[in-house]
VOTOR-419298 format. One record per residue: residue number from 1; x, y, z of N, C-alpha, C in turn; residue in one letter. Coordinates in nm, 2 decimals, padded with zeros to 4 digits, m for minus. Example, Ala and Ser with C-alpha at 12.3 -4.5 7.8 and 13.67 -1.06 7.14 Angstrom:
# residues 2
+-----+--------+--------+--------+--------+--------+--------+--------+--------+--------+----+
|   i |    n.x |    n.y |    n.z |   ca.x |   ca.y |   ca.z |    c.x |    c.y |    c.z | aa |
+-----+--------+--------+--------+--------+--------+--------+--------+--------+--------+----+
|   1 |  01.32 | m00.57 |  00.78 |  01.23 | m00.45 |  00.78 |  01.32 | m00.33 |  00.78 |  A |
|   2 |  01.28 | m00.22 |  00.71 |  01.37 | m00.11 |  00.71 |  01.29 |  00.00 |  00.79 |  S |
+-----+--------+--------+--------+--------+--------+--------+--------+--------+--------+----+
END
This chain:
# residues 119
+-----+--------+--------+--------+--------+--------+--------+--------+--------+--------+----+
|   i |    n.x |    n.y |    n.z |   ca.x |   ca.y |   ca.z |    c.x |    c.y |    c.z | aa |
+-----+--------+--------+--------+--------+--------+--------+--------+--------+--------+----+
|   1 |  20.78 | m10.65 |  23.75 |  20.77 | m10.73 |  23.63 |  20.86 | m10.67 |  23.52 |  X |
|   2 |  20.92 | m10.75 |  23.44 |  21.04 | m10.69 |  23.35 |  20.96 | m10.72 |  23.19 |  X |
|   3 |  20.97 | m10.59 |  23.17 |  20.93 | m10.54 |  23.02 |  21.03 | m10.60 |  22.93 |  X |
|   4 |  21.03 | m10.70 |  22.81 |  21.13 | m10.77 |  22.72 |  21.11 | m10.66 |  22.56 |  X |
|   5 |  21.16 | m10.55 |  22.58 |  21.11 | m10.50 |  22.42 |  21.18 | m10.54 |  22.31 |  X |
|   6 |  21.28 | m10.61 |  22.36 |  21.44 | m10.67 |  22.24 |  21.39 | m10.81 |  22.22 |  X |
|   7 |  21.40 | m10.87 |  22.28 |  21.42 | m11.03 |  22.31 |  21.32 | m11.09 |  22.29 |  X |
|   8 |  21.23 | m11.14 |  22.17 |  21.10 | m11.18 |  22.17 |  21.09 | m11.32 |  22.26 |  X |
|   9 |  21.19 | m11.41 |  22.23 |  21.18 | m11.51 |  22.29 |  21.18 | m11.51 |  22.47 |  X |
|  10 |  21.21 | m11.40 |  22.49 |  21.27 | m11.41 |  22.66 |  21.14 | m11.34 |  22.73 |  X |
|  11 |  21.07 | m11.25 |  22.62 |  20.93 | m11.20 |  22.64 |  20.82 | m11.31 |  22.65 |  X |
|  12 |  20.80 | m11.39 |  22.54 |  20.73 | m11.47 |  22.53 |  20.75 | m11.58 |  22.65 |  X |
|  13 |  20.87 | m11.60 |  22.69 |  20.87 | m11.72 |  22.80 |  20.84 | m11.69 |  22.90 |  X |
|  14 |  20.88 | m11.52 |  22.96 |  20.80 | m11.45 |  23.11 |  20.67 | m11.46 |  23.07 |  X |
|  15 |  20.66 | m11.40 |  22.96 |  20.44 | m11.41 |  22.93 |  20.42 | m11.50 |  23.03 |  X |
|  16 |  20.45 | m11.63 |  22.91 |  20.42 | m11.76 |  22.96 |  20.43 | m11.79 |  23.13 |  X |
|  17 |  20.54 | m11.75 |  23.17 |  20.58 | m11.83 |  23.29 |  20.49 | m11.76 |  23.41 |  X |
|  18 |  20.44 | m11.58 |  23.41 |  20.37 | m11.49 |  23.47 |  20.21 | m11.56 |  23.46 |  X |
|  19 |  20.17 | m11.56 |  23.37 |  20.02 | m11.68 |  23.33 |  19.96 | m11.78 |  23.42 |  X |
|  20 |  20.14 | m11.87 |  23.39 |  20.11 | m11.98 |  23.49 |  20.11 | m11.97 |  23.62 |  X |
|  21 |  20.18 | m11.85 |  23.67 |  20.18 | m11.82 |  23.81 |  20.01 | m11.74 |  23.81 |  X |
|  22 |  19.99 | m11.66 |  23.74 |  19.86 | m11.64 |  23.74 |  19.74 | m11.72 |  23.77 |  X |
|  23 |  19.75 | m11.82 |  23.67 |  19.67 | m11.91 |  23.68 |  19.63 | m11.98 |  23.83 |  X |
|  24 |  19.79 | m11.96 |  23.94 |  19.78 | m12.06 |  24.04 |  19.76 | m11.95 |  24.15 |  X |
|  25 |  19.81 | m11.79 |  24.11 |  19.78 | m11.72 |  24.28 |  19.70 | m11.58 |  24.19 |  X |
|  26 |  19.66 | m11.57 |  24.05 |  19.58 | m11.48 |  24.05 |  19.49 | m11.43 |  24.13 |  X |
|  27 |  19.40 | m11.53 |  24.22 |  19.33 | m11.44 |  24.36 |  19.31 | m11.39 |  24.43 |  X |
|  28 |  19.47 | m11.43 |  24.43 |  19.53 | m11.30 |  24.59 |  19.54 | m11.19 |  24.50 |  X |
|  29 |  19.55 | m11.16 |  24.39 |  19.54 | m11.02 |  24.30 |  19.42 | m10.95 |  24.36 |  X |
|  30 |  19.47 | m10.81 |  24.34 |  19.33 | m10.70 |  24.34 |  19.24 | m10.78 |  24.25 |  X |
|  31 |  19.12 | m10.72 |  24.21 |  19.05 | m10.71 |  24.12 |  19.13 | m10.62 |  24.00 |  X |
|  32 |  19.11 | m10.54 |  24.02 |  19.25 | m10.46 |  23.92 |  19.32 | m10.53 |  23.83 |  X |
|  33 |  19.45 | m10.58 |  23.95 |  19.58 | m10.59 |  23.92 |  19.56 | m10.76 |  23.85 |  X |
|  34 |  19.44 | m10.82 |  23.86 |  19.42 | m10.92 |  23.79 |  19.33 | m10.94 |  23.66 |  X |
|  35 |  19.26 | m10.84 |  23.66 |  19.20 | m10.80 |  23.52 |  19.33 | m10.74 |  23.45 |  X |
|  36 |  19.40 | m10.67 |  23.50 |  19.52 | m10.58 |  23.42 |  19.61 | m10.70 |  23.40 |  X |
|  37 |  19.62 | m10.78 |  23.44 |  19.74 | m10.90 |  23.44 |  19.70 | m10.98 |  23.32 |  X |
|  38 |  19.57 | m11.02 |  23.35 |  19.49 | m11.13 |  23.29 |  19.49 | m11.07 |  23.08 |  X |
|  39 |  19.42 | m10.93 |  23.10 |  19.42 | m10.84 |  23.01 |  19.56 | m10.85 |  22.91 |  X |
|  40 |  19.62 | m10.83 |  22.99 |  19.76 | m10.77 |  22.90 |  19.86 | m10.88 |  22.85 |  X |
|  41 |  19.89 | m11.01 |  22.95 |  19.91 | m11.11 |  22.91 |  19.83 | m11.22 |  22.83 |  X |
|  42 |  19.76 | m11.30 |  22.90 |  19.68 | m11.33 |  22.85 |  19.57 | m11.32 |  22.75 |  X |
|  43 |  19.50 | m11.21 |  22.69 |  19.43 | m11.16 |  22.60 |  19.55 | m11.10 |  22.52 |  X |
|  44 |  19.64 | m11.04 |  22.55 |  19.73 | m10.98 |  22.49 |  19.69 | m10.84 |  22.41 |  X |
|  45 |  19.60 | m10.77 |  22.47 |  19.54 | m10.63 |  22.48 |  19.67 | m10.51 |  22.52 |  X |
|  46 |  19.67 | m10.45 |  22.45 |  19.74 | m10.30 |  22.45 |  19.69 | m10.21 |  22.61 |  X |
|  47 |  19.83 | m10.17 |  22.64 |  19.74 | m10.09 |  22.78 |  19.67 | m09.96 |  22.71 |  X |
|  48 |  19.65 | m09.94 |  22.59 |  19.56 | m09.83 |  22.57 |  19.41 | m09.89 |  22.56 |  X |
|  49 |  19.40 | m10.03 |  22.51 |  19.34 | m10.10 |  22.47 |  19.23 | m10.14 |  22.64 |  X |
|  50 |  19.31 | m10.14 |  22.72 |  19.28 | m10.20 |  22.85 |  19.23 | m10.07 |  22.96 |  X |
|  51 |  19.31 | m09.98 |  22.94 |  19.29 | m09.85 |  22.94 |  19.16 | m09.77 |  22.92 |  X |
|  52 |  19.16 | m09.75 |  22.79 |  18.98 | m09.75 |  22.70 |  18.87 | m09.81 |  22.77 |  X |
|  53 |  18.89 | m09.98 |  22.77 |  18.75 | m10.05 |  22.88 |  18.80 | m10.04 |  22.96 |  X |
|  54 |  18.88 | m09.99 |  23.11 |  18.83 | m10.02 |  23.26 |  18.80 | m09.86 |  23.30 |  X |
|  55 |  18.82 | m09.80 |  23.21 |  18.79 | m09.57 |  23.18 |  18.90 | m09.54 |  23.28 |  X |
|  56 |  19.05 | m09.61 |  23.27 |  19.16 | m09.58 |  23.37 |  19.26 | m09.52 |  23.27 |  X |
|  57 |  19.40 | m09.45 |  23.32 |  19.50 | m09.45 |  23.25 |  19.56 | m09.56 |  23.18 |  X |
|  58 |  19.63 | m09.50 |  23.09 |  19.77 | m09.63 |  23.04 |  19.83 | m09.65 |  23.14 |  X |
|  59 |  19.92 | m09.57 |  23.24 |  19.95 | m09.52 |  23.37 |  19.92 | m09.60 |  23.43 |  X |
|  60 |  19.79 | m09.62 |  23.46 |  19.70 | m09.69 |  23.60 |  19.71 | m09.84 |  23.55 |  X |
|  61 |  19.67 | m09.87 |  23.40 |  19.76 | m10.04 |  23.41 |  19.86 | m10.04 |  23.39 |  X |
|  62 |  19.96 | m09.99 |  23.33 |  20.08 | m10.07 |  23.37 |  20.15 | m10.07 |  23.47 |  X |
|  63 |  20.12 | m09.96 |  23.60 |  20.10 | m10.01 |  23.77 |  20.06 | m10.11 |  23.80 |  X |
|  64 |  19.89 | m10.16 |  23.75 |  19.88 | m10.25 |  23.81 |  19.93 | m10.37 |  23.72 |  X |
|  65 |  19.96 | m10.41 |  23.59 |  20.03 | m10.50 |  23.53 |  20.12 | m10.54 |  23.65 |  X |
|  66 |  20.25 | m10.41 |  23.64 |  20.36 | m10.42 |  23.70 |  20.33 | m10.50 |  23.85 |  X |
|  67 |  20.25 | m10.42 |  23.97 |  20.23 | m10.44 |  24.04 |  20.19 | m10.62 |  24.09 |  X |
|  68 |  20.06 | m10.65 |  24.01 |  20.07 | m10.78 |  23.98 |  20.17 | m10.88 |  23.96 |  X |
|  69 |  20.25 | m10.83 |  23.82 |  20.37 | m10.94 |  23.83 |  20.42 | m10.95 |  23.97 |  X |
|  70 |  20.48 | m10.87 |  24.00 |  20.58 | m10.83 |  24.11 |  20.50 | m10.92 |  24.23 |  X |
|  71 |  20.35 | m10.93 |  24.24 |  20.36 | m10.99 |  24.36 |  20.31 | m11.16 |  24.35 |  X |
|  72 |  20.29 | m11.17 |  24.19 |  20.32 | m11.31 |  24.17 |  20.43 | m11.38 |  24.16 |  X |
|  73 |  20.51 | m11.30 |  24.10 |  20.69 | m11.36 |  24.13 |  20.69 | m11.38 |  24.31 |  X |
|  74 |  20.68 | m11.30 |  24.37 |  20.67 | m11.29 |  24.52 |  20.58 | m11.40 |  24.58 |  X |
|  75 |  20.47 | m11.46 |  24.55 |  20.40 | m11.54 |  24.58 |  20.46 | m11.69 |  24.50 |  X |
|  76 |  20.53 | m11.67 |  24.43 |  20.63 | m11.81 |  24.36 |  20.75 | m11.79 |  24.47 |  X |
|  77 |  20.82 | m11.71 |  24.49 |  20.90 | m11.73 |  24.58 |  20.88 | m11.76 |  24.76 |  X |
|  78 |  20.77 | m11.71 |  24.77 |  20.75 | m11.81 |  24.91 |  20.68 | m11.90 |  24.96 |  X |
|  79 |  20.61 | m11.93 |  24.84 |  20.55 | m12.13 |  24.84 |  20.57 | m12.19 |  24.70 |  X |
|  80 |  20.65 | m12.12 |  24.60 |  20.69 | m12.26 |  24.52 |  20.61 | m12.38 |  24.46 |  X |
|  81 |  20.48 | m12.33 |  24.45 |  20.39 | m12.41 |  24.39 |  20.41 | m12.43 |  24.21 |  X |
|  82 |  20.45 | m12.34 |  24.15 |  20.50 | m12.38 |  23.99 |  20.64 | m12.46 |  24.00 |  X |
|  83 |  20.71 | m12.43 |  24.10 |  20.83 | m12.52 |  24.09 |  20.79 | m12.65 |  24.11 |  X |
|  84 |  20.74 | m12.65 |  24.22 |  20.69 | m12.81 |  24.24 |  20.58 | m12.91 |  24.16 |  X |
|  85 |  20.52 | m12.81 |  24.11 |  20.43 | m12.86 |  23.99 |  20.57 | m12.89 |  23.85 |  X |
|  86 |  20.60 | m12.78 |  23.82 |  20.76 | m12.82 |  23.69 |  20.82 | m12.96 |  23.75 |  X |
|  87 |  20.86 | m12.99 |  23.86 |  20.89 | m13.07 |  23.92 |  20.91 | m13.23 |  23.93 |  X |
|  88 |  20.74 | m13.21 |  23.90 |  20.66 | m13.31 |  23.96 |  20.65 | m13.34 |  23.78 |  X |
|  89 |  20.62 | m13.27 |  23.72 |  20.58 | m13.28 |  23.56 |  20.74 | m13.36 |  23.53 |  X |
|  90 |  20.82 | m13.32 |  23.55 |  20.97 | m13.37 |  23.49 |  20.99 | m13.53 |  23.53 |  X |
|  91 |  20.94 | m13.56 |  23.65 |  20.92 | m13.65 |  23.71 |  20.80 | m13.77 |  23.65 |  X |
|  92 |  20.75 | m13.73 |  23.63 |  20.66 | m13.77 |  23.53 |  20.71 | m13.82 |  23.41 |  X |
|  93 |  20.75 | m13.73 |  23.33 |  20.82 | m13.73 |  23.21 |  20.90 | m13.85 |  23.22 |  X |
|  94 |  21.00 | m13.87 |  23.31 |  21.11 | m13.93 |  23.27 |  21.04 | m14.07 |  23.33 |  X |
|  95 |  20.98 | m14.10 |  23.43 |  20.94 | m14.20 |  23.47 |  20.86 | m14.25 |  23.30 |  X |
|  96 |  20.81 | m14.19 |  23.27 |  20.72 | m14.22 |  23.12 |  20.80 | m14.28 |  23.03 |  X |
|  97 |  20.92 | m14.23 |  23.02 |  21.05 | m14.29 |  22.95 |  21.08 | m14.39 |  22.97 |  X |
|  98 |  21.04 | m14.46 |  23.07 |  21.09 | m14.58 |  23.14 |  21.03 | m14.69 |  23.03 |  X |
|  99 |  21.09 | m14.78 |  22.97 |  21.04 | m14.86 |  22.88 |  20.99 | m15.02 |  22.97 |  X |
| 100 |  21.04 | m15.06 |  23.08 |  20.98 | m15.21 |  23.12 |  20.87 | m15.13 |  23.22 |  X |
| 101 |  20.76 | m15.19 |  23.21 |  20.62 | m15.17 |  23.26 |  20.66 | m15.20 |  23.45 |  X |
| 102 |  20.72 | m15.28 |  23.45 |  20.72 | m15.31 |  23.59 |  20.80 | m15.22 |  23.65 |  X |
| 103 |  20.94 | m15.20 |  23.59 |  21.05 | m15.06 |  23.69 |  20.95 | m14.93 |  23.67 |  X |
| 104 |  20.85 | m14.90 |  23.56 |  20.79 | m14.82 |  23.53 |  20.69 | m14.79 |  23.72 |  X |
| 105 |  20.60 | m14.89 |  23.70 |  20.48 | m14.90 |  23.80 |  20.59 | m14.87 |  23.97 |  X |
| 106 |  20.70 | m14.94 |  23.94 |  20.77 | m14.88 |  24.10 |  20.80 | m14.79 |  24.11 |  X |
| 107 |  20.84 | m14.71 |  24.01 |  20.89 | m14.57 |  24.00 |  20.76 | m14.45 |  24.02 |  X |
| 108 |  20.65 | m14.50 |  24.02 |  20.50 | m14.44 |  23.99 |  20.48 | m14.48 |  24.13 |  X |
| 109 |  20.55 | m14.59 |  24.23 |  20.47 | m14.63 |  24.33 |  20.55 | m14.53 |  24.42 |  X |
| 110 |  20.67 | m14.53 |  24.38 |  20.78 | m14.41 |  24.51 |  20.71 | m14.31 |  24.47 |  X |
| 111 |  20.70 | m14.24 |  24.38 |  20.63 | m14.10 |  24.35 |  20.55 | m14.07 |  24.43 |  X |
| 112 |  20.42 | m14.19 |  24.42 |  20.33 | m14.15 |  24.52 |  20.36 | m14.17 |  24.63 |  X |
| 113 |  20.46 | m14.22 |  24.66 |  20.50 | m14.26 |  24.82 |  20.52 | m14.12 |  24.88 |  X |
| 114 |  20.68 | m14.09 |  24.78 |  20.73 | m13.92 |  24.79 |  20.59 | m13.84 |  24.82 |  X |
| 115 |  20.52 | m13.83 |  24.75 |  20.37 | m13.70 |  24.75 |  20.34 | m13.73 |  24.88 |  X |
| 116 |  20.27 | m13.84 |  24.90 |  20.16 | m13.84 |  25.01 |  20.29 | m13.87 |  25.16 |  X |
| 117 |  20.37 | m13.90 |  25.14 |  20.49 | m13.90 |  25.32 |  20.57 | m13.81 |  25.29 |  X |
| 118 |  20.59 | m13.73 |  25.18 |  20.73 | m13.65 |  25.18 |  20.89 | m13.70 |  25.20 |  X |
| 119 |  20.87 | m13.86 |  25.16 |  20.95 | m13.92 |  25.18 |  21.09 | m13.88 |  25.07 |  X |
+-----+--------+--------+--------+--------+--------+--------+--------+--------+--------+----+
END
């Protein structure tokens, strides 16, 4: 996982983007590495802070911080489930843009075609 100490904005968007991968493969995390994940991001708790309640090192979370990210990025790269959800959301979006009701409802009818055949 990449530490952003300069760049608030580029920090704030991995937060964000690590979360949502959280949110979808946190399970396959240790116990650990998903209290430490969950902790640090999410709560946005200091690893001394995190450190203090699990009676571990600073050391021993930001291993498992790191560790965590690293295998959520890795778990986004070999099924792709936030991309396809981004995806699917954009798809959405733009169909939503669609102002006549009827090009609207066909465009909502291939979608679901796409989903359920993979067409």
């Amino acid at each position: 996982m990449a530490f952003y100490w300069g760049q608030t904005m580029d920090r704030l968007k991995d937060c964000d983007y690590l979360m949502a991968l959280y949110r979808l493969y946190g399970g396959l995390l240790t116990a650990r590495e998903a209290a430490a994940v969950r902790d640090y991001l999410g709560y946005d708790l200091s690893l001394g802070e995190i450190a203090d309640s699990e009676h571990i090192t600073r050391s021993a979370v930001l291993d498992a911080v790191k560790k965590g990210g690293a295998k959520l990025r890795d778990y986004e790269s070999k099924l792709r489930l936030y991309e396809k959800y981004s995806d699917l959301k954009a798809a959405v979006a733009s169909i939503e843009a669609v102002e006549d009701e009827h090009s609207r409802l066909a465009l909502y009818q291939s979608l679901g075609k796409a989903l359920t055949y993979g067409i």
